[in-house]
C-alpha positions as CSV (number, residue, x, y, z in Angstrom):
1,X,0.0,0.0,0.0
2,X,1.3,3.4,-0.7
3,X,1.4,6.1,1.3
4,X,-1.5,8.6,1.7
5,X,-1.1,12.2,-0.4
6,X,-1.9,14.1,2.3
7,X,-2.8,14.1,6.1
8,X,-6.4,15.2,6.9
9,X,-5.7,18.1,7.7
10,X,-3.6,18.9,4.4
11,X,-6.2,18.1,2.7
12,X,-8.8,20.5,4.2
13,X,-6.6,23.2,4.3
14,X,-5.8,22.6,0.4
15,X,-9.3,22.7,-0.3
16,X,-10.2,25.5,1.6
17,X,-7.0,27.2,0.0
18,X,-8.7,26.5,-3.6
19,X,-12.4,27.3,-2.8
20,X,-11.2,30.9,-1.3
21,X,-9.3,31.7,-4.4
22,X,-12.3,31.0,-6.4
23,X,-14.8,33.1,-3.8
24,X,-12.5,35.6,-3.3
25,X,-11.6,36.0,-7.3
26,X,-14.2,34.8,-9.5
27,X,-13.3,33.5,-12.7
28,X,-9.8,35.0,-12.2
29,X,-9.6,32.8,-9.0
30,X,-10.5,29.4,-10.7
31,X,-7.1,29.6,-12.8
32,X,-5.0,30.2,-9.6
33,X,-5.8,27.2,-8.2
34,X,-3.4,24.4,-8.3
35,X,-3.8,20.6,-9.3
36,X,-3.6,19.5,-5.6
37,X,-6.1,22.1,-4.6
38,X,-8.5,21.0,-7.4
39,X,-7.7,17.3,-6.5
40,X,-8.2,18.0,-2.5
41,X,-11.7,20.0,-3.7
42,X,-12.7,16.8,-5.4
43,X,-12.0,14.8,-2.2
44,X,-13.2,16.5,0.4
45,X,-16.7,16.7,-2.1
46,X,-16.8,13.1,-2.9
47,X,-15.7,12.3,0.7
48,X,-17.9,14.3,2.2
49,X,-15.4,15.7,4.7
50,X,-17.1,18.8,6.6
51,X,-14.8,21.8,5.9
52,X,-14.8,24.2,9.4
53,X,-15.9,27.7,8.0
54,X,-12.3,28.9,9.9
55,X,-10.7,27.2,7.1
56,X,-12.1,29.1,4.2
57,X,-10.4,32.3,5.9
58,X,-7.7,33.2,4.5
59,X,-5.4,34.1,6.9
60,X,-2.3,36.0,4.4
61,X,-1.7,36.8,0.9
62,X,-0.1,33.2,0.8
63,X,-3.1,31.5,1.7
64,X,-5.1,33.4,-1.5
């Protein structure tokens, strides 16, 4: 078995990361984001992982 891509936490904070980009920016935002924030976004969705609303704050310019 390999080993996992990300932690859990990784993961939520790479969606979040991706889904704030795309709030924050519109269609401008949606090509910043990057392949591991698209594939954590399809995760967390088909996962169903809940996503804390903290998260989706960003909380620097690094984080947009």
């Amino acid at each position: 078995m390999t080993a996992p891509r990300w932690t859990h936490d990784q993961m939520i904070r790479l969606a979040a990361r991706g889904a704030t980009k795309v709030d924050l920016l519109g269609v401008r935002g949606t090509t910043l984001v990057t392949c591991d924030e698209l594939a954590a976004m399809a995760a967390v969705i088909l996962l169903g992982v809940p996503v804390p609303p903290d998260a989706l704050t960003p909380k620097g310019p690094h984080d947009v």
